[in-house]
C-alpha positions as CSV (number, residue, x, y, z in Angstrom):
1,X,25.6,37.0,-162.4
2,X,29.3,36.9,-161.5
3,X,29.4,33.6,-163.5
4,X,27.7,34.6,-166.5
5,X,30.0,37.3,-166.6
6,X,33.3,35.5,-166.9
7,X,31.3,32.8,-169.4
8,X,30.7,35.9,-171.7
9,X,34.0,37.6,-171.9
10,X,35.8,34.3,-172.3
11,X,33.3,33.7,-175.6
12,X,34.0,37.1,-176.0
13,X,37.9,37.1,-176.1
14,X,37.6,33.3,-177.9
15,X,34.9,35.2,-180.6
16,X,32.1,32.1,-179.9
17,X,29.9,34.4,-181.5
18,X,27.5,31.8,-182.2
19,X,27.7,30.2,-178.8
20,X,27.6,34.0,-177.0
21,X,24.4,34.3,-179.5
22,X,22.5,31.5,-177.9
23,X,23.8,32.4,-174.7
24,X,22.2,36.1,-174.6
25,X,18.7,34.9,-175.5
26,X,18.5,33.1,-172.2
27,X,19.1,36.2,-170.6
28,X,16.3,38.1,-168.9
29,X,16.1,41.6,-170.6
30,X,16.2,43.3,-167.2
31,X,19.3,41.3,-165.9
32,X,21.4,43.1,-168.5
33,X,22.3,46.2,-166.6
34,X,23.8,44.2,-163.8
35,X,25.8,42.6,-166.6
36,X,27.2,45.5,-168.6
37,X,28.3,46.8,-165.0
38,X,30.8,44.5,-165.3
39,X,31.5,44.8,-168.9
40,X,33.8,47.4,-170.7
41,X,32.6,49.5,-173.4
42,X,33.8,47.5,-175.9
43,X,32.3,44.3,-174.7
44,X,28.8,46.1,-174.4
45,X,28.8,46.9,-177.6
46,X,29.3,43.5,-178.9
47,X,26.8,42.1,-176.6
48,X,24.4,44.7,-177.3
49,X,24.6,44.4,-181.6
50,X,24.0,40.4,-181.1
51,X,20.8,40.9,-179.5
52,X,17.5,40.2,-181.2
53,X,15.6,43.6,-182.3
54,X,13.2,43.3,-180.3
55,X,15.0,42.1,-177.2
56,X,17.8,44.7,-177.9
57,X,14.2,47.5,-177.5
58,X,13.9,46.0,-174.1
59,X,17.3,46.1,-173.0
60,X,18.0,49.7,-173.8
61,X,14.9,50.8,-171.8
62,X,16.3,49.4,-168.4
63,X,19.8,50.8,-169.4
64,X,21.3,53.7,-167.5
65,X,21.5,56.5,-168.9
66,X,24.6,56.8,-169.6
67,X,24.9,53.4,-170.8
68,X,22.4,54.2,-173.4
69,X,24.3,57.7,-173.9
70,X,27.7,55.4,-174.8
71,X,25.7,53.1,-177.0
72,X,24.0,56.1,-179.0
73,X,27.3,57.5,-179.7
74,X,28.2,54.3,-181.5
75,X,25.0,53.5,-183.2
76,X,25.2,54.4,-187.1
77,X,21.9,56.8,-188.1
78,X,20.3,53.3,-189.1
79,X,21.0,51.4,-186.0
80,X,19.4,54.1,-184.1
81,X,16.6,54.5,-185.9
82,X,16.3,50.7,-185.5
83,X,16.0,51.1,-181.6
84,X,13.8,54.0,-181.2
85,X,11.0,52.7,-183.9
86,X,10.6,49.6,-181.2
87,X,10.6,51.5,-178.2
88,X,7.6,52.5,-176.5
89,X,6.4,56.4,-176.6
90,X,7.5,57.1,-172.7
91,X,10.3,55.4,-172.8
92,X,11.6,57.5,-175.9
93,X,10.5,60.7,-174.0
94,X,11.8,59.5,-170.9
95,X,15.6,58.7,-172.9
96,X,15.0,62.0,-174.6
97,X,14.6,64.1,-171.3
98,X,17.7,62.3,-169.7
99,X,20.2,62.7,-173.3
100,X,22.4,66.1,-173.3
101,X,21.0,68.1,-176.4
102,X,23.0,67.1,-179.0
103,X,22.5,63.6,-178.4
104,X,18.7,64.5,-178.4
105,X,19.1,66.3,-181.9
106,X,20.1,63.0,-183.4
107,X,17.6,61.1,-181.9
108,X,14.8,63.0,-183.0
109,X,16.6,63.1,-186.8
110,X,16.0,59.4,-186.4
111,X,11.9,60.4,-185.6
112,X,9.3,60.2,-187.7
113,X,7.1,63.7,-188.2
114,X,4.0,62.2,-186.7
115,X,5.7,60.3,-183.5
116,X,7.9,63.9,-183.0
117,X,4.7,65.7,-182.8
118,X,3.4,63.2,-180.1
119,X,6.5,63.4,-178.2
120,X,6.2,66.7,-178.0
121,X,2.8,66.9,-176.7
122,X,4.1,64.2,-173.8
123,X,6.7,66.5,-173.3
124,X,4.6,69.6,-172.7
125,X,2.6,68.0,-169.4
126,X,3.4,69.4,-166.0
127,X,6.2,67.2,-164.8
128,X,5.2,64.9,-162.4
129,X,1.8,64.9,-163.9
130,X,-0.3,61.7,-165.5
131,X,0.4,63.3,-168.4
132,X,4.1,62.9,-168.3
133,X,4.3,59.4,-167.3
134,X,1.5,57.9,-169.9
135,X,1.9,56.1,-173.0
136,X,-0.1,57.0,-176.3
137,X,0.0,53.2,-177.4
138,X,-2.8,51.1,-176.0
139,X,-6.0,49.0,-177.6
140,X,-8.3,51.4,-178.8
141,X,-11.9,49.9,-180.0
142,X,-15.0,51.9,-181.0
143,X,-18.5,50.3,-179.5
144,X,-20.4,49.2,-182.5
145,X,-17.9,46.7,-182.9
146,X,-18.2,43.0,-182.2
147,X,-15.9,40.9,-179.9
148,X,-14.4,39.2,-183.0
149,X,-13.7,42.7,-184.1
150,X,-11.4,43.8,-181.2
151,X,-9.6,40.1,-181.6
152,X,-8.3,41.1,-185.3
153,X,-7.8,44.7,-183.7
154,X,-5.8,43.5,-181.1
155,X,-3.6,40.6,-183.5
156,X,-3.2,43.8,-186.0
157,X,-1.6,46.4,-183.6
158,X,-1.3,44.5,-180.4
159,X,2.5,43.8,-181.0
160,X,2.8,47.9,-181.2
161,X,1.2,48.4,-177.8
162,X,2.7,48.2,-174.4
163,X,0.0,46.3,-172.6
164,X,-2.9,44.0,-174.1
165,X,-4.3,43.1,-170.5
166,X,-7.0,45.7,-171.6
167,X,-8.4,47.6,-174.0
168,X,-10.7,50.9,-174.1
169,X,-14.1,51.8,-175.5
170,X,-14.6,55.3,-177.1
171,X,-17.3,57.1,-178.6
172,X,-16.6,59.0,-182.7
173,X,-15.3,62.1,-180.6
174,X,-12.9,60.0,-178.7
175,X,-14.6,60.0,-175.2
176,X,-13.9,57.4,-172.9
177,X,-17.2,55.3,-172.2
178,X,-15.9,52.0,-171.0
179,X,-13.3,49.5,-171.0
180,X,-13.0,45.5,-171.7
181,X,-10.7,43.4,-169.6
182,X,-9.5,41.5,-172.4
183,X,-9.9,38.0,-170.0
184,X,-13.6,38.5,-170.6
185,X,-13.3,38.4,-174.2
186,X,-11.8,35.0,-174.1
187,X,-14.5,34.1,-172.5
188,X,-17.4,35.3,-174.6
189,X,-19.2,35.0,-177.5
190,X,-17.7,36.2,-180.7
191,X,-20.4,37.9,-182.5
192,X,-21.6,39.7,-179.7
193,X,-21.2,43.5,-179.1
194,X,-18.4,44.8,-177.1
195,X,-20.6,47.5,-175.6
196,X,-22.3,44.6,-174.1
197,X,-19.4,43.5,-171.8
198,X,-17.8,46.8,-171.5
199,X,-16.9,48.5,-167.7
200,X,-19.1,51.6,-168.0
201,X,-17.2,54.7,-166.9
202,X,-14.4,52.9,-165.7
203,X,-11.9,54.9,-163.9
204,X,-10.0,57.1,-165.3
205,X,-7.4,60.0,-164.3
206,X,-6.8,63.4,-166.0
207,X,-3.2,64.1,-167.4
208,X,-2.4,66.6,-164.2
209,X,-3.5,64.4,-162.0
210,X,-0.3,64.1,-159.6
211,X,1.6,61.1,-160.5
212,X,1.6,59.8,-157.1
213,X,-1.7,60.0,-156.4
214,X,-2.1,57.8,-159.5
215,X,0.7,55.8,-158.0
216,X,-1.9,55.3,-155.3
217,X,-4.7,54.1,-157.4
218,X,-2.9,50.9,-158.5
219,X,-2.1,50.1,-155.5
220,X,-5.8,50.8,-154.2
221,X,-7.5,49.1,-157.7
222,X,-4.5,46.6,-158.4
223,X,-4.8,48.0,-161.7
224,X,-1.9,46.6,-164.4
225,X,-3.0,49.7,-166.5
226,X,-5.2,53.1,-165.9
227,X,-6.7,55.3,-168.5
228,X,-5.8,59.0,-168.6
229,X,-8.3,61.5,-170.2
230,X,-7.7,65.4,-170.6
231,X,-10.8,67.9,-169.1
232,X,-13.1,67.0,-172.1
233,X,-12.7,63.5,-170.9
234,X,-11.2,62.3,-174.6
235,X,-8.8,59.8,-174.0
236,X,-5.2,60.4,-174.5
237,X,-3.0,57.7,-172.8
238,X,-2.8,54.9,-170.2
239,X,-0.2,54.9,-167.3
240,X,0.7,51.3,-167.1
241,X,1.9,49.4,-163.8
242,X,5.8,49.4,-164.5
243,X,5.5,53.5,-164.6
244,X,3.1,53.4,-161.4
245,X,6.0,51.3,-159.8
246,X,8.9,53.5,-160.8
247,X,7.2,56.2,-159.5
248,X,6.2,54.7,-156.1
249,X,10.4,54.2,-155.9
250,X,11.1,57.7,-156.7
251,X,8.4,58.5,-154.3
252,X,10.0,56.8,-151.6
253,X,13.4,57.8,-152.2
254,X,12.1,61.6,-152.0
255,X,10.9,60.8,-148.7
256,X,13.7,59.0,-147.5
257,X,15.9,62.2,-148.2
258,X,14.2,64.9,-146.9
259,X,12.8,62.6,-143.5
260,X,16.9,62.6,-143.0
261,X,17.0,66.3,-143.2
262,X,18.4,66.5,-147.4
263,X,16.9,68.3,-150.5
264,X,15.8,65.6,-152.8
265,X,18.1,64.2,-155.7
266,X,17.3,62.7,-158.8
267,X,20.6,61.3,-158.8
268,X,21.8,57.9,-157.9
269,X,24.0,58.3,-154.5
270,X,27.4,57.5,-156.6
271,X,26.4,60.2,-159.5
272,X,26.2,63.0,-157.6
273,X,29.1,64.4,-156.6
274,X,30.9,65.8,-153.7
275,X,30.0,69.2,-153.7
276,X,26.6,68.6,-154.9
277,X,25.7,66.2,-151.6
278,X,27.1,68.6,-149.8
279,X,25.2,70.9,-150.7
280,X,21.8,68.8,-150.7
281,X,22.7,68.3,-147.0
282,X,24.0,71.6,-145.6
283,X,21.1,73.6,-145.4
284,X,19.2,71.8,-143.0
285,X,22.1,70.8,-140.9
286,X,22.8,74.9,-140.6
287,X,19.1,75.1,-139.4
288,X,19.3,72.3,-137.2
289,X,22.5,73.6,-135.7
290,X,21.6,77.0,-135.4
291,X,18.0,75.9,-133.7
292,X,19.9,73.5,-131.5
293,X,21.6,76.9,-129.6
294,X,18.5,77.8,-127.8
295,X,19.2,74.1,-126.0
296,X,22.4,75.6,-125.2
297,X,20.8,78.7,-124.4
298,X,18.3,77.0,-121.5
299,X,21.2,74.6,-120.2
300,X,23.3,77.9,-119.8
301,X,20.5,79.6,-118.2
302,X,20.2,76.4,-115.3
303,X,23.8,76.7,-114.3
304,X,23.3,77.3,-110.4
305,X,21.6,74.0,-110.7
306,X,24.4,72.0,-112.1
307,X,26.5,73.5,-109.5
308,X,24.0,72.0,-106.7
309,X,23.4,69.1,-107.7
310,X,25.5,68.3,-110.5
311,X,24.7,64.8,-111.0
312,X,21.8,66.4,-113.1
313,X,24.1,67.1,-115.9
314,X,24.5,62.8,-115.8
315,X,20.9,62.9,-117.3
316,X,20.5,65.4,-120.1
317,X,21.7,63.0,-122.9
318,X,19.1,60.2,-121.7
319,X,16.4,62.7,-121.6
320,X,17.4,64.3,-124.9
321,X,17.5,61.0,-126.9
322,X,14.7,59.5,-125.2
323,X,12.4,62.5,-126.2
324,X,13.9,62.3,-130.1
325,X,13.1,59.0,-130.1
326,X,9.4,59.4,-129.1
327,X,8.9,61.8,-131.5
328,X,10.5,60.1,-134.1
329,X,8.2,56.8,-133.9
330,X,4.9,59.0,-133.8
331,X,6.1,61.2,-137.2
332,X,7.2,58.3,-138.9
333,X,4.1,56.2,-138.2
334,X,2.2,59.1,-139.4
335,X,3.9,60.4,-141.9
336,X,3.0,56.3,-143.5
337,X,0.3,56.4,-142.9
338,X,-0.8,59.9,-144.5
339,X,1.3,58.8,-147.6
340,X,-1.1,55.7,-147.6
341,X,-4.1,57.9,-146.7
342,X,-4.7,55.5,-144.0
343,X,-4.6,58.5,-141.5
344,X,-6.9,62.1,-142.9
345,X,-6.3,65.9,-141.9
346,X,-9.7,65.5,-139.9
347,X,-8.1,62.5,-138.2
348,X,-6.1,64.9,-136.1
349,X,-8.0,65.2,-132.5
350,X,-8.0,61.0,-132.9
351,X,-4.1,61.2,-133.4
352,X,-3.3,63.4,-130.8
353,X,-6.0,61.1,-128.2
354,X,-4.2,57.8,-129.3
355,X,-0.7,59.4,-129.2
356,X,-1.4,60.7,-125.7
357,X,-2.7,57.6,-124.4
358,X,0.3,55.7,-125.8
359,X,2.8,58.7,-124.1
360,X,1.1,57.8,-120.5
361,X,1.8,54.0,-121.1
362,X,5.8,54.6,-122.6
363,X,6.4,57.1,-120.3
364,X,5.4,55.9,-117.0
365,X,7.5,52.4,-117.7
366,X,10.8,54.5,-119.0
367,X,9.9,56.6,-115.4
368,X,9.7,53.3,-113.6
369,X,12.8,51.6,-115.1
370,X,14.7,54.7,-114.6
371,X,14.0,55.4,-110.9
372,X,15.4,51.2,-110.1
373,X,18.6,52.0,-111.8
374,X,18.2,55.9,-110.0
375,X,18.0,53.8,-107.0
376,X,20.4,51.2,-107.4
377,X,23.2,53.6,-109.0
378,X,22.8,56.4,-107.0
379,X,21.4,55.5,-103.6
380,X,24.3,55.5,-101.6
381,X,26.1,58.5,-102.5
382,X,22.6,60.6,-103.0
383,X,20.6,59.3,-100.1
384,X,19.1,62.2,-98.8
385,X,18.1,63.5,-102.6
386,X,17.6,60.0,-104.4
387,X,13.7,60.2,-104.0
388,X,13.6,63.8,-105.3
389,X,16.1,63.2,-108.0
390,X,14.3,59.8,-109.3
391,X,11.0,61.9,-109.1
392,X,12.6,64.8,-111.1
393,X,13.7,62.4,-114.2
394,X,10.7,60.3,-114.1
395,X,8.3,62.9,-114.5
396,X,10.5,64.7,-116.8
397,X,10.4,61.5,-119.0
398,X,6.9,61.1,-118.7
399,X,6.0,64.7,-119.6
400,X,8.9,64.4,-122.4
401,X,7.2,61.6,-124.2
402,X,4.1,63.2,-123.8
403,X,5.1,66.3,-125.6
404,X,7.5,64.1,-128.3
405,X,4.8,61.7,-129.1
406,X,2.2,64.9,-129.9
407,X,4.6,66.9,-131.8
408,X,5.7,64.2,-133.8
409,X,2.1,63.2,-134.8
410,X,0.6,66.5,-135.1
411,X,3.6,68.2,-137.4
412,X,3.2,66.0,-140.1
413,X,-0.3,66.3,-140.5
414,X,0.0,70.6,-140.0
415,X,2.3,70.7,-142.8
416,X,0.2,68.2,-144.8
417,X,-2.4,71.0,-144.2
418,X,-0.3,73.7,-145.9
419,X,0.4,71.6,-148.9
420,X,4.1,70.8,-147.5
421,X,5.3,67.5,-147.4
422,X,5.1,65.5,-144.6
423,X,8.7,64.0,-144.6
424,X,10.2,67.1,-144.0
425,X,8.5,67.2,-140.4
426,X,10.9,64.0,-139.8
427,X,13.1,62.6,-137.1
428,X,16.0,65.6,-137.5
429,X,13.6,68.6,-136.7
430,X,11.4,67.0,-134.7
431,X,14.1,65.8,-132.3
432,X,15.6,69.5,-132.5
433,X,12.5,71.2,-131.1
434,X,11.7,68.4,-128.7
435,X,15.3,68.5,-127.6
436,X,14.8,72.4,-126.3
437,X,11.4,71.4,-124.9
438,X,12.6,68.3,-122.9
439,X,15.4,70.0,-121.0
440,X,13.2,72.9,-120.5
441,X,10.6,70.6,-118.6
442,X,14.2,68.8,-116.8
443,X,15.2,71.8,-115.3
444,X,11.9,73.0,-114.2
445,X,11.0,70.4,-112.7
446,X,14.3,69.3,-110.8
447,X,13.7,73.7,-109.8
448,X,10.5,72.9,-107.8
449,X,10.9,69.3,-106.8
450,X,14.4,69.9,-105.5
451,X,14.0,73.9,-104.7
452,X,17.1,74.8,-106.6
């Protein structure tokens, strides 16, 4: 990319326009945002005004948005107009729900009455619905017809609609009764009915039906397109596979965040500012801190112990980050595999048997490992407490990944019981509460082993 780059801005500043010209239409639409990173404002522009109309509709979807904020600015009422006639209906909502207001005043000057009125509907669906994320453009056939029909259907409007890998059969009231995968009408008879190589009642979501749980479905069906109906079941829209995906991303990224203890941001990480990650980030890291005096609180409590054997003290951090750890590997197994409903809420008691199991088996070799190098480390200068001492941290370990590996599988799945999300019973808190409970068990133990 770094060469194509320098190729354009040398055509650029030696005004090849015709050679830049043929040079663009090689270019993969979704490869220009990388390039105009590079690019000044001016160079954009120039760029952006050579490209074909249709490509130049492509290319401003995958812009950023304030990319396409700079370009609007420029555009003349015509050239605007221009662009938003060849973009898709969710990507004009999605461009109108990202603009400041007076950029989204001019764009919807530059709307037609009856596409306005649509737009608004999208724009009225719960956000992070079906509804919100569907297109109103897809193949739309009524059953009498014939296959030969839904060909000069599809050659009439098909250019207008975001995906032709299927198209959908409705009754006069607009009900959803089936759906052709256009593949089989290649393969069939012309002059037969499409009724007759319809899906019946193909699957279909409602327009608040949670966009990732549609998310899901593509990845379950391997869909490239799914219907979306309202509670009449009159079909209103398709979510197509390049939505599904950008909400799987978004998805992600939410989870990501609040797994490391942060309130979610729509923001990309060099957007948001200072203040604003600070902020994201200080709440939890208050809790945390806060929470993380009672371990203070139980270690202050054990101080005649220290002062008898104070080699204890030598131990704390292994026990504390070995217990973190634990619990860290169970939520985030879990928390996957909720997310990819691999793992149920009435999975639980089999989650808490399979993480126990695995606890005895990590716990007894981190026990065993740790009394050879108790042995070997401290044996001559503890000889008459090595045994004690060695017993006291194994069975502290073993206990500690007993309780780690059970509270990080079973939090997830309680707060995916109370409609919470599961990433925010993550590695920070988890490791916070298991660090109070392991030094807890240390002390007690090393108490009645060692009679301190």
């Amino acid at each position: 990319m770094e060469e194509i780059t320098k190729k354009i801005q040398e055509l650029i500043e030696e005004k090849k326009i015709n050679e830049l010209h043929t040079m663009l239409e090689g270019i993969n639409s979704a490869d220009f945002p990388s390039l105009f990173e590079e690019l000044n404002e001016e160079q954009i522009i120039i760029i952006y005004r050579l490209l074909p109309k249709e490509k130049a509709a492509e290319v401003f979807a995958e812009l950023d948005s304030d990319v396409q904020r700079k370009l609007i600015n420029v555009f003349t009422d015509k050239e605007l107009k221009t662009v938003i006639d060849e973009l898709f209906m969710d990507d004009t909502v999605d461009l109108i729900e990202e603009m400041p207001a007076s950029v989204v005043k001019r764009i919807l000057k530059n709307i037609g009455a009856r596409d306005r009125k649509v737009i608004n509907e999208l724009l009225n669906y719960p956000e992070d619905s079906a509804g919100s994320i569907m297109t109103t453009e897809f193949i739309e056939f009524k059953k009498g017809i014939t296959v030969q029909d839904g060909f000069d259907i599809i050659k009439k409007t098909g250019l207008k609609k975001e995906t032709v890998y299927y198209a959908y059969v409705v009754d006069s009231s607009r009900k959803l009764i089936g759906s052709v995968d256009i593949k089989e009408m290649l393969i069939s008879e012309r002059d037969i009915q499409i009724s007759e190589i319809m899906e019946e009642n193909p699957i279909r979501v409602l327009t608040s039906e949670d966009q990732e749980e549609v998310a899901k479905m593509f990845d379950k069906y391997n869909f490239m397109a799914l219907p979306v109906v309202d509670t009449e079941n009159r079909l209103v829209g398709i979510v197509t596979i390049d939505d599904a995906i950008d909400v799987m991303q978004d998805e992600n990224t939410e989870d990501f965040e609040k797994m490391a203890a942060m309130i979610p941001n729509e923001e990309t990480y060099f957007k948001t500012g200072v203040f604003t990650h600070a902020r994201n980030r200080i709440l939890w890291l208050l809790v945390l801190m806060i929470s993380s005096t009672f371990t203070g609180a139980i270690i202050q409590k054990y101080e005649n112990a220290f002062a008898a054997v104070p080699i204890l003290v030598a131990f704390i951090p292994m026990i504390m980050g070995t217990g973190g750890n634990c619990g860290s590997q169970s939520s985030t197994l879990v928390i996957r595999g909720l997310a990819l409903d691999e793992i149920k809420i009435s999975d639980i008691f089999k989650v808490i048997w399979k993480e126990f199991r695995v606890a005895i088996v990590v716990g007894t070799i981190l026990a065993f490992v740790t009394a050879i190098r108790i042995y070997f480390q401290y044996g001559s200068e503890y000889q008459g407490e090595i045994v004690h001492l060695s017993i006291v941290v194994g069975l502290t370990l073993i206990l500690t990944a007993i309780l780690a590996k059970l509270v990080g599988g079973i939090l997830p799945m309680i707060a995916k019981t109370l409609k919470l999300d599961p990433a925010i019973m993550a590695a920070p808190l988890i490791s916070t509460i298991v660090d109070m409970c392991s030094i807890l068990i240390f002390f007690k133990c090393a108490v009645m082993i060692m009679g301190l």
